[in-house]
N, C-alpha and C positions, 0 to 999 in steps of 0.2 A: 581587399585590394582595389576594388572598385571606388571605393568613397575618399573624400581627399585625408591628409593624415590628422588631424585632428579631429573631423567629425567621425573615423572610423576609430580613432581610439577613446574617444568618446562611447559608442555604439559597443566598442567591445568591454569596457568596463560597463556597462549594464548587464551585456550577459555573461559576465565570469560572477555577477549578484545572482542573477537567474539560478546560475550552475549549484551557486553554492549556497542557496534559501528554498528551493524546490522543495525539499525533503523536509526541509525543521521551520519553515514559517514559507507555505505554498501562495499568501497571499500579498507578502513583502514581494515575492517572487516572481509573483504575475504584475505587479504595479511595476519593479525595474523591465518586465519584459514590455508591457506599453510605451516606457520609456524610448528605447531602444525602437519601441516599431513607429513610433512618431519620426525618428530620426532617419530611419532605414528602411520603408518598406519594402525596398526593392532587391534586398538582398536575402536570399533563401534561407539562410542558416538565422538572420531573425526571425523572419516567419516561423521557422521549425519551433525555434525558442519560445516565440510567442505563444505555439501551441501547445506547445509539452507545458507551459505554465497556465494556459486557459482549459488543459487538460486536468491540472493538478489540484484547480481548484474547483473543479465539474462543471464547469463551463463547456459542454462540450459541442454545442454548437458553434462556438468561437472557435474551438480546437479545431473542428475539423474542417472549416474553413480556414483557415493557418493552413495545416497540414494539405491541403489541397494546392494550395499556395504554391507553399516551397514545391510540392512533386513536379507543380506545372512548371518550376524554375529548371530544376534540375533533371526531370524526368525519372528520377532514381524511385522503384519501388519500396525500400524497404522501411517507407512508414506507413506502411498499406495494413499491416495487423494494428497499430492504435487509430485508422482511420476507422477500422471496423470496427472495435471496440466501445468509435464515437458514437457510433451508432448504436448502439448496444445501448451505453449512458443516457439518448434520446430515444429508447422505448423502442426501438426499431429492429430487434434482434434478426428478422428473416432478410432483414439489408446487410447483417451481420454474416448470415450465412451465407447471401448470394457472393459476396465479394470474398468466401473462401475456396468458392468452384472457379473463378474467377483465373484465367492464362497468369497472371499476376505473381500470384502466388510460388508457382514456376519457378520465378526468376528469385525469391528471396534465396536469403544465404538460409543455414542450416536452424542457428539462431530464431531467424525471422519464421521459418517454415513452423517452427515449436510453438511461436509466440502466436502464431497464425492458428495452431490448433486449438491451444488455449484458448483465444477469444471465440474459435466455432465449437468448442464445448460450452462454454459460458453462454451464448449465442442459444445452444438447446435445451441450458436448462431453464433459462428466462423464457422460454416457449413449455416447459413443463413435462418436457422429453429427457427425462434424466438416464434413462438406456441408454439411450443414444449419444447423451453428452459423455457416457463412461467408453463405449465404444470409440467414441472419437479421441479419448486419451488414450487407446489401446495402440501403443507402435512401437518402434524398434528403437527409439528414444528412450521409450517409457521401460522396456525392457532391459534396455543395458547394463549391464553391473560397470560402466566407466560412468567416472559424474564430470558431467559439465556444469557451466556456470544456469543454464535453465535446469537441472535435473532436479534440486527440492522444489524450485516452483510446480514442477510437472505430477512429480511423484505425490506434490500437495493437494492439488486440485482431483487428478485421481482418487485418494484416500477422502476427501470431500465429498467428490460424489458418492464415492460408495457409502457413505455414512447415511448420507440423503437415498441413497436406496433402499435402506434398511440392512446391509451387508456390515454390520460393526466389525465382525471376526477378520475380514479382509480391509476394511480402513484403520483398522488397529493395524496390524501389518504395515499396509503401505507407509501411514502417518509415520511409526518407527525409520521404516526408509527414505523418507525425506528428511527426520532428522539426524541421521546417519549424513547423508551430504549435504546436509546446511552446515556447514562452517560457520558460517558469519551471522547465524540469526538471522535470515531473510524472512523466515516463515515464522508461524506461532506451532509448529510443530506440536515441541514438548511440551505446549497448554492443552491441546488438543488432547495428548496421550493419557495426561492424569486427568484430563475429564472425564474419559472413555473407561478409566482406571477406577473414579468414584472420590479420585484425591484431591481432597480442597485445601486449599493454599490459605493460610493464616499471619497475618502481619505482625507479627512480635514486638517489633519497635509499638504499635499502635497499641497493642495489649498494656506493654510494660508503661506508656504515659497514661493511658488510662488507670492501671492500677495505682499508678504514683498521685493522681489528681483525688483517688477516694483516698487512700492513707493522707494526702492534703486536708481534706474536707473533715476527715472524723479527726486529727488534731485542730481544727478549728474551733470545731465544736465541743470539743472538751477542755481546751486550754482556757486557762480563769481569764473573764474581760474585766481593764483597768477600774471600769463603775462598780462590780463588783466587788472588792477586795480583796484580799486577800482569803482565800480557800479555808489553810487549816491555821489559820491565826487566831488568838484568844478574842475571845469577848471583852468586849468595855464599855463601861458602865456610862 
């Protein structure tokens, strides 16, 4: 609303590209959001953009100046877990953890508070404290038999650690209950499960052209070539 109508709808068809190239081509995605930040940089919700796309494609010291950005636009905390997580991406894991003891954190919604633990678990296993990272999935989130929309991400990460523990008997478990509430394939769940299982996955289509190329190959080889003549035709004199 700030910008006149055409440079702002201008501004907004870059990031509904953003929105919609993130996920399936992150690098189309971050080039529309430069677009957009050459045109707007004064307005938060690009900056956001910008950074969720210089995020996407591990940029994350761009990210998290973006994301610094916009907080100081809006004041709003709750990009405060993938601020930390930029830090994480920049080798900096104990900047990861200060900023989850951090008053801040307080203030997220429920969502945010989850996503806040996630990155201060990830946070100690890049520190090579992997109790600790299991510990810090341990809450009344991760407990609940109700699923929310973070509960396979949570219930994933858990059963991750514990595998990295050496606990397979309880990441088998967990793993199962993340893909109990993944609806929608968020996770790789049920790859995870038939690993732990012993069960390897075989591509049939790739079998069945392979076999069709050797049944190719030995009719080649045996059917009569035109310099040849004829196979079982008489002789002549």
């Amino acid at each position: 609303m700030s910008l006149p109508k055409t440079l702002a709808e201008d501004v907004a068809r870059n990031l509904v590209l953003v929105a919609r190239l993130i996920d399936e081509d992150p690098e189309k995605a971050y080039a529309y959001s430069r677009i957009a930040l050459r045109l707007a940089s004064r307005v938060a919700a690009v900056r956001e953009a910008a950074g969720f796309a210089a995020y996407a494609t591990q940029k994350y010291a761009e990210a998290l100046a973006e994301f610094r950005a916009a907080r100081r636009m809006t004041g709003s905390v709750e990009l405060w877990p993938v601020m930390a997580d930029c830090e994480r991406g920049l080798g900096r894991p104990e900047r990861a953890m200060a900023m989850a003891g951090e008053p801040e954190v307080q203030k997220l919604d429920k969502a945010g508070q989850v996503e806040m633990r996630l990155v201060a678990a990830g946070a100690r296993r890049d520190m090579g404290q992997i109790d600790a990272a299991i510990v810090t999935l341990q809450s009344p989130e991760l407990a609940s038999n109700s699923v929310q929309p973070w509960t396979p991400r949570l219930r994933y990460a858990y059963a991750d650690a514990l595998l990295e523990a050496g606990r397979e008997d309880e990441a088998r478990e967990w793993f199962g209950k993340a893909l109990e509430a993944d609806k929608d394939g968020s996770t790789d769940a049920s790859d995870r499960l038939a690993e732990l299982d012993g069960v390897e996955f075989v591509d049939v289509l790739d079998d069945d052209d392979d076999e069709a190329d050797a049944a190719h190959e030995s009719e080649e080889q045996t059917a009569p070539r035109a310099e040849d003549g004829p196979v079982d035709g008489p002789d002549k004199a």
